[in-house]
C-alpha positions in Angstrom: 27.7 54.0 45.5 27.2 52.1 42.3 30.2 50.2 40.9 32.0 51.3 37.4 30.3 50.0 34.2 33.5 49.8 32.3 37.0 48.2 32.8 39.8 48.2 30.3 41.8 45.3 30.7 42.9 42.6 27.7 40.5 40.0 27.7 42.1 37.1 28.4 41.1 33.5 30.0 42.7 34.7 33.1 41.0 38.0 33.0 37.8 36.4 32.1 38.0 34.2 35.2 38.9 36.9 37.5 36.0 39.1 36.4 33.4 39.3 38.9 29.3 40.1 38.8 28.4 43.4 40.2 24.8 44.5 41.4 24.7 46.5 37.7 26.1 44.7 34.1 29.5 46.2 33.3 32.2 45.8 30.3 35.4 44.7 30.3 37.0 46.4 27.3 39.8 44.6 25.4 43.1 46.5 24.8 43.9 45.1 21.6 41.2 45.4 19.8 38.5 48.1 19.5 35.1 47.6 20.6 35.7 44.0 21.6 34.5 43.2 24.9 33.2 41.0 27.9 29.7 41.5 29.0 29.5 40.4 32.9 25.8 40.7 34.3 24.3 40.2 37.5 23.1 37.0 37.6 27.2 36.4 36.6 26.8 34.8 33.3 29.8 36.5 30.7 29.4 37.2 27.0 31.4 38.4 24.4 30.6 41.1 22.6 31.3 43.7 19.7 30.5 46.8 19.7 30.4 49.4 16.8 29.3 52.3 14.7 28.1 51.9 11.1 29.1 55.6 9.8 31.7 57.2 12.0 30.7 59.3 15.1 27.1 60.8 15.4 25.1 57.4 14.3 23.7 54.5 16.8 26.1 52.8 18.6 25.1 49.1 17.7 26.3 46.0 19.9 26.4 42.6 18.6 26.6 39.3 20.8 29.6 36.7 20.0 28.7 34.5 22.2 28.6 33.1 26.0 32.4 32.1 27.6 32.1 28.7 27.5 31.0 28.3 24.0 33.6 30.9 22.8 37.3 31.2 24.0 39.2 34.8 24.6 40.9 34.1 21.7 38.7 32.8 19.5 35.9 35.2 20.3 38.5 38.1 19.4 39.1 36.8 15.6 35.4 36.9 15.5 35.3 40.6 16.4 38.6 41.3 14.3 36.2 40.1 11.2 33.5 41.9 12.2 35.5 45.1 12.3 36.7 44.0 9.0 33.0 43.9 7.9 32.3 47.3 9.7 35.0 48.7 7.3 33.6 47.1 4.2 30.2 49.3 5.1 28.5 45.9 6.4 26.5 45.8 9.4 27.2 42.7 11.2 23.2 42.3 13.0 22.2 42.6 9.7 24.1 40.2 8.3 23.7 38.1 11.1 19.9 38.3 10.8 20.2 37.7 7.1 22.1 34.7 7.7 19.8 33.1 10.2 16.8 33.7 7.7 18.9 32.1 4.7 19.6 28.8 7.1 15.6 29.1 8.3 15.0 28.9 4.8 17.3 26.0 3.5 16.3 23.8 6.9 12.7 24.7 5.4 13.8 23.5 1.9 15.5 20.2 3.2 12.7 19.7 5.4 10.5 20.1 2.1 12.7 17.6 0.2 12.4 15.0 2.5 8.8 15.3 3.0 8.5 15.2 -0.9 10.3 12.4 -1.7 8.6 10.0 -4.8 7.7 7.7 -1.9 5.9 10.0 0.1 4.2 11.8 -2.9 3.1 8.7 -4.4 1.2 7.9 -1.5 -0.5 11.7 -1.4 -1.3 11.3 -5.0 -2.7 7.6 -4.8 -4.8 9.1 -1.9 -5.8 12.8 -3.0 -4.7 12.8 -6.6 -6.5 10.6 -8.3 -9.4 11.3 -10.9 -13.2 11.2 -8.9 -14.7 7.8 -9.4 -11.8 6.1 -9.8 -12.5 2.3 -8.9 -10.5 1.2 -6.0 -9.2 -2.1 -8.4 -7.8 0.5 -10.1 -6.1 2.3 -7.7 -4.7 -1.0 -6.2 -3.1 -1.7 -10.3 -1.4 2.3 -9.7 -0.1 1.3 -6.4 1.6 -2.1 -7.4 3.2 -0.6 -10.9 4.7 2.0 -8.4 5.7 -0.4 -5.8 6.7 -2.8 -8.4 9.0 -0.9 -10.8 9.0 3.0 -10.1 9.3 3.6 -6.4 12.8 1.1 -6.0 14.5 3.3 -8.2 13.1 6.6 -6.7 12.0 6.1 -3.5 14.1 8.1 -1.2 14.7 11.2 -4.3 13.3 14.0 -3.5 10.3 15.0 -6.2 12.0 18.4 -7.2 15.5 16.0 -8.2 14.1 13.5 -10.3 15.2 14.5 -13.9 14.4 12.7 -17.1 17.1 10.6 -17.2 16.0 9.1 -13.8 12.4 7.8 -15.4 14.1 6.6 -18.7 16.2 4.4 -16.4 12.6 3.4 -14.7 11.8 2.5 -18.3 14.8 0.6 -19.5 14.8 -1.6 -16.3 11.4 -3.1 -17.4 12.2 -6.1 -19.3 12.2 -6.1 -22.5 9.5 -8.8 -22.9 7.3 -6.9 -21.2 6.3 -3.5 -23.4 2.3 -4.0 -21.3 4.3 -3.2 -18.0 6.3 -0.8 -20.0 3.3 1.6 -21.1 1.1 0.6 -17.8 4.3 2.3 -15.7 4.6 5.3 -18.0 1.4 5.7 -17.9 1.1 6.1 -14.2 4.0 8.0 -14.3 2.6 10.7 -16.2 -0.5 11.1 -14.5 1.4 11.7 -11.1 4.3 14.4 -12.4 1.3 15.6 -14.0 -1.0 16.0 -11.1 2.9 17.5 -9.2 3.4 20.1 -12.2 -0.4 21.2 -12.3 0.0 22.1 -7.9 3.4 23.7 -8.5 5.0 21.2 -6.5 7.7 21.0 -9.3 8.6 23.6 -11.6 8.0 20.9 -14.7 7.1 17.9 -15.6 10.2 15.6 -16.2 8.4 13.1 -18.1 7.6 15.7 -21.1 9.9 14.9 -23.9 10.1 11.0 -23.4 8.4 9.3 -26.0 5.6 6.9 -24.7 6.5 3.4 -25.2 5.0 1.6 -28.3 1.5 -0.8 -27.2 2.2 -4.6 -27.1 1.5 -6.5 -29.9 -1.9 -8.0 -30.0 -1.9 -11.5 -28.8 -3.6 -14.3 -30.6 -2.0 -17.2 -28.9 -5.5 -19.7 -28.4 -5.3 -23.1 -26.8 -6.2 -25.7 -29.3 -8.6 -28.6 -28.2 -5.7 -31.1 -26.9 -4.5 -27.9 -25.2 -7.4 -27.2 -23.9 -8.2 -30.9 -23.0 -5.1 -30.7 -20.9 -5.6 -27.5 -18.7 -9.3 -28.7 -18.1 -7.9 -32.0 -16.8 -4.9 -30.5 -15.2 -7.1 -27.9 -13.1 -9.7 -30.7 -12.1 -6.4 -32.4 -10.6 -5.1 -29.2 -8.4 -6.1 -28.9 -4.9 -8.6 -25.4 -4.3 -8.3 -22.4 -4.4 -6.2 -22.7 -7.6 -7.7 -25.6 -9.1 -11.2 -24.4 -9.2 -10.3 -20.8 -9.5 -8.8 -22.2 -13.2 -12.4 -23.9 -13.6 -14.2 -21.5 -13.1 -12.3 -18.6 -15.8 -12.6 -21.5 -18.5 -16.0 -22.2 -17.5 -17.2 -18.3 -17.9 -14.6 -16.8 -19.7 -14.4 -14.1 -17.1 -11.6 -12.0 -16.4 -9.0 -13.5 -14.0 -9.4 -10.7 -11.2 -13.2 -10.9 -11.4 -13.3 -14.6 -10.7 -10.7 -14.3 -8.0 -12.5 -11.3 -6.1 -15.8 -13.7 -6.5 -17.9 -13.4 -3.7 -20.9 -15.8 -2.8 -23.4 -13.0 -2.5 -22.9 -12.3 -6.5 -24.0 -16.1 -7.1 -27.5 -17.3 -7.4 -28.0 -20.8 -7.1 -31.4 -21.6 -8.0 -31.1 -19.2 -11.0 -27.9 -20.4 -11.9 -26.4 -16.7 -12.1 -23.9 -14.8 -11.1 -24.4 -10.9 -11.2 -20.6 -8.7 -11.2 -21.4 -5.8 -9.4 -20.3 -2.7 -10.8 -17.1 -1.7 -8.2 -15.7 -4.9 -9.9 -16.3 -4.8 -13.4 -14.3 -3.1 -15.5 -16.7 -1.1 -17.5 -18.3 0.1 -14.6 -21.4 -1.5 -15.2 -23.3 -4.7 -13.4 -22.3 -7.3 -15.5 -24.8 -10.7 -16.0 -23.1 -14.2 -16.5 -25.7 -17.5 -16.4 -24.0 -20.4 -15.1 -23.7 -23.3 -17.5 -23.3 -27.0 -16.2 -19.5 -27.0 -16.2 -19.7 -23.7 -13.8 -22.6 -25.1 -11.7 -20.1 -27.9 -10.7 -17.6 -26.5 -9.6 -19.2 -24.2 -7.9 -21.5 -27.0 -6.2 -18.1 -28.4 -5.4 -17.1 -25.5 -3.9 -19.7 -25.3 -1.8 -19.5 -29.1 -0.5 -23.0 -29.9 -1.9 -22.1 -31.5 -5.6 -25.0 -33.8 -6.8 -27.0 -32.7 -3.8 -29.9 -30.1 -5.0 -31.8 -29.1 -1.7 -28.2 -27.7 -0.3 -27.3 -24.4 -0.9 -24.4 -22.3 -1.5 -22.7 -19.8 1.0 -24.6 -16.8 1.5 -21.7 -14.5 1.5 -17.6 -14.6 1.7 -14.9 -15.0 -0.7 -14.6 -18.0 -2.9 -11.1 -18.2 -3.7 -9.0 -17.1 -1.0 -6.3 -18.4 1.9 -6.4 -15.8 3.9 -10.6 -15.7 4.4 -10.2 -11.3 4.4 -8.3 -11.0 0.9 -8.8 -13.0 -3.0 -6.2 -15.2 -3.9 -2.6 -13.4 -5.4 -0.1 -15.3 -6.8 -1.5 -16.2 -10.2 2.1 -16.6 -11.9 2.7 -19.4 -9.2 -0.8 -20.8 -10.0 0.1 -20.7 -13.5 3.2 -22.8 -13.6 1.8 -25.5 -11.5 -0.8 -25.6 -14.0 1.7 -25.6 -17.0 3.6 -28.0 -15.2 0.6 -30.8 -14.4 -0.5 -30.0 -18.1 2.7 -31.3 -18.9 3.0 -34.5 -17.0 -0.4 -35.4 -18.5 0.9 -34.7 -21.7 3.8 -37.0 -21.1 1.6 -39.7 -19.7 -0.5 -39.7 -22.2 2.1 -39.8 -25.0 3.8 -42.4 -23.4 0.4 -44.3 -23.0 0.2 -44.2 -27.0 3.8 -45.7 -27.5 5.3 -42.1 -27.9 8.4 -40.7 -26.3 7.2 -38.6 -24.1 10.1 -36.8 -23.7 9.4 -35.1 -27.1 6.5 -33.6 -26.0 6.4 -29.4 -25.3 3.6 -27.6 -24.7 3.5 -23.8 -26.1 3.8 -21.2 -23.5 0.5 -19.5 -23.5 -0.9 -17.1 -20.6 -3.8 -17.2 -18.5 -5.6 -14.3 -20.3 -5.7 -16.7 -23.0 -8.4 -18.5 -22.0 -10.6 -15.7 -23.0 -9.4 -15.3 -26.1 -10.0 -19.3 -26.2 -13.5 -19.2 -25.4 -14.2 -16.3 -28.0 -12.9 -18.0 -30.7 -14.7 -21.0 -30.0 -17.5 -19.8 -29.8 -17.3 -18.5 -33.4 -16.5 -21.9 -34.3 -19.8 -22.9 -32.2 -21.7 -20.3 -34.3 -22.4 -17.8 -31.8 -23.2 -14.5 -32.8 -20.2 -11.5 -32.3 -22.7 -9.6 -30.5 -23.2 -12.4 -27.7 -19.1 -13.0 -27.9 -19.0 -9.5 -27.0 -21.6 -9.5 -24.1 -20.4 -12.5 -22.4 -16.9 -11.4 -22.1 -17.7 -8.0 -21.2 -15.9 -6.5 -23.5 -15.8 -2.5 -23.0 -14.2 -1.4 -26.5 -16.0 -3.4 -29.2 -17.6 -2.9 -32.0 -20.8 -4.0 -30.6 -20.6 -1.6 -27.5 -19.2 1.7 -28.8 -20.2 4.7 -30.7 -24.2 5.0 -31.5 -24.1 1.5 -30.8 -23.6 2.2 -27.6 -26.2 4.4 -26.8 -29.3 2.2 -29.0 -28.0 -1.1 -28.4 -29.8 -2.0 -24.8 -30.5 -5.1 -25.6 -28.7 -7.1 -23.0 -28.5 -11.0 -25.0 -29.5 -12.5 -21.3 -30.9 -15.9 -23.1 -28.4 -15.5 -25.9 -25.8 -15.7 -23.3 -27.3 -18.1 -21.4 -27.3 -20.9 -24.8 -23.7 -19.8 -25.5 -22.1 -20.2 -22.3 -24.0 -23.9 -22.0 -22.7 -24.6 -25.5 -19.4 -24.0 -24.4 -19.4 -26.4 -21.6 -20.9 -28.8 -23.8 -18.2 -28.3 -26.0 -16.0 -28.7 -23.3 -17.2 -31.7 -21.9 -16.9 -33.7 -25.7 -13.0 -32.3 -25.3 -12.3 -33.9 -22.1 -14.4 -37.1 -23.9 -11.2 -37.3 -26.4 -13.4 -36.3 -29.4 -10.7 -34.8 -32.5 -10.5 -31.0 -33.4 -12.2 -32.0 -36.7 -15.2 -33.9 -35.1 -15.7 -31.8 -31.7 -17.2 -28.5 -32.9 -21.1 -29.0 -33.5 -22.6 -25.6 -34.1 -25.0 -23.8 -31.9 -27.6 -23.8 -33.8 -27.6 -27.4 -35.4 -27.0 -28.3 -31.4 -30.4 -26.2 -30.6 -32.1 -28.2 -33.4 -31.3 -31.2 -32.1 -33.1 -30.9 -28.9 -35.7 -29.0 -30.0 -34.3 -25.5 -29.2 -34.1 -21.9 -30.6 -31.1 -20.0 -29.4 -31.0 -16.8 -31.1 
């Protein structure tokens, strides 16, 4: 004979205890309130339940599941079904509520889960790996990645990319120092082309950068090392120990950029040519970029290569020239730089107090490493060398020389133009580090060409 379905007792802890499985489920119904019960099944486990009809008599009996004894007390489990009567009355069905409220939770876990997945951290890194333009040169990419790590991602690392507001990338901004508006436009900049990239993939509603005004440009620079300054940062590089000391060489030497000398790789030199070729992937137009080697480069580089003065050696066939690491180019050119400033000096001091001068009187002018460039292209105006080779030599991208039509008829490429210019500059150099005066030091190109017999242009 099968055993009753239904009890009525009040469900109680002592009741609850006392309640025993039977070969079929059954119900202990509570006494104080209705439709509040205890579910026993076979297997003995006991649940609290509610059980109810949404519309009076004549519609589906629904039942919905508190919770297991254990996890839920008599007591407590009995408020819960007290407010789902209460929601019964109200015309609410409970399941469905339930259900609703497990799909809301789903969907803010989702959301959270979403937020830290896009923080600026994490979506820098997708854009610096997906969401750049195609082509872009990995040098570049590395420049993106540092302005982030330097001055972006420390103030918005961990904020989730949906959060970040306007005010948040103004205070980016403002933390830039003020001596610095380059860094300030570079890291706006890069911060527009990534909210940019986020607004166009709807992974934020809009772009909180719109509305802030771009910072201004720097000021052009014009700071250029005079010949007793550039006496002294010849003689102080000659005096530092490699990679630095040479690396400093070689950028006055050539007049190349600084990362393009420190990337330099032995395969790009030619030695019984006396060239060096800057393949595309490192220059910054893009384009292979031809620099002879004059006497003062050749030198070093000899020196370099542990084979100075000795002609049937040759150079390395392949690795990087300026590196401590032998896998990465040399970093740390601010370091570099005030060692350099700082040997500069003391030769400065010597030498004034060589002469009978105090040489605690002397200063030297702060000047910056991209100088040099702007060094060797105004001497070489002073040398009489023509824009157009200026131009070539250094590379320039953005000159008059190398844009508009000029740009597309000018393929002349000034390789023996180039050639004469670059040795006239390390002849130049060499009469500075002799001691000879601005006023007597400068011998044009061409009278120089005359005088042994040459034609240089």
């Amino acid at each position: 004979m099968a055993s009753k379905k239904t009890s009525v007792r009040k469900v109680t802890k002592t009741a609850v205890n006392e309640a025993q499985a039977r070969d079929r489920q059954w119900i202990l119904w509570d006494t104080e309130v209705k439709g509040f019960g205890l579910l026993v099944l076979p297997s003995g486990t006991k649940s609290f339940i509610y059980q109810y009809r949404l519309g009076g008599r004549g519609t589906k009996l629904r039942r919905y599941t508190i919770g297991r004894y254990g996890t839920w007390t008599p007591d407590g489990a009995r408020d819960q079904a007290k407010r789902l009567a209460e929601q019964v009355g109200r015309g609410v069905d409970p399941i469905d509520a339930k259900r609703d409220k497990l799909a809301a939770d789903a969907a803010a876990e989702e959301e959270r889960h979403r937020a830290r997945e896009m923080t600026f951290a994490k979506y820098a890194e997708r854009w610096l790996s997906s969401g750049l333009k195609p082509g872009t040169r990995e040098r570049t990419r590395e420049n993106y990645e540092a302005t982030l790590a330097n001055h972006v991602t420390p103030s918005l690392g961990d904020k989730p990319l949906s959060e970040i507001e306007r005010r948040d990338l103004v205070k980016v901004l403002d933390a830039v120092p003020f001596d610095q508006p380059a860094v300030r436009r570079i890291t706006f900049a890069v911060m527009r082309m990534l909210f940019k990239w986020a607004a166009g993939r709807g992974d934020i509603d809009a772009n909180p950068l719109e509305g802030i005004k771009a910072p201004s440009p720097a000021n052009s620079r014009k700071r250029v090392l005079n010949d007793r300054e550039l006496s002294l940062a010849l003689r102080a590089a000659a005096g530092m120990e490699k990679p630095f000391g040479p690396f400093f060489d070689l950028i006055f030497a050539t007049g190349q950029r600084r990362n393009e000398v420190a990337g330099l790789d032995w395969k790009e030199l030619d030695r019984d040519n006396a060239e060096w070729i800057l393949p595309a992937e490192r220059s910054k137009n893009g384009q292979p970029h031809f620099i002879p080697l004059n006497a003062k480069a050749m030198a070093v580089l000899d020196a370099l290569a542990g084979c100075l003065g000795d002609k049937k050696r040759n150079w390395p066939r392949k690795g990087l020239l300026f590196t401590t690491t032998g896998k990465r180019p040399i970093s740390g050119f601010s370091r570099g730089k005030s060692r350099l400033d700082a040997a500069m000096l003391k030769i400065a001091r010597t030498d004034a107090q060589s002469a009978g001068d105090d040489p605690e009187d002397v200063e030297i002018e702060p000047w910056r490493l991209h100088d040099a460039r702007r060094t060797v292209a105004t001497n070489f105006q002073k040398l009489g060398i023509r824009f157009e080779v200026t131009e070539a030599v250094l590379n320039h991208v953005s000159g008059a020389s190398r844009s508009g039509i000029a740009e597309v008829y000018q393929q002349y490429d000034w390789r023996d133009e180039k050639k004469a210019a670059l040795q006239a500059w390390s002849d130049h150099c060499d009469r500075i580090l002799q001691g000879a005066t601005d006023s007597d030091n400068v011998i044009p190109l061409r009278a120089a060409n005359n005088s042994s017999g040459n034609s240089a242009q």
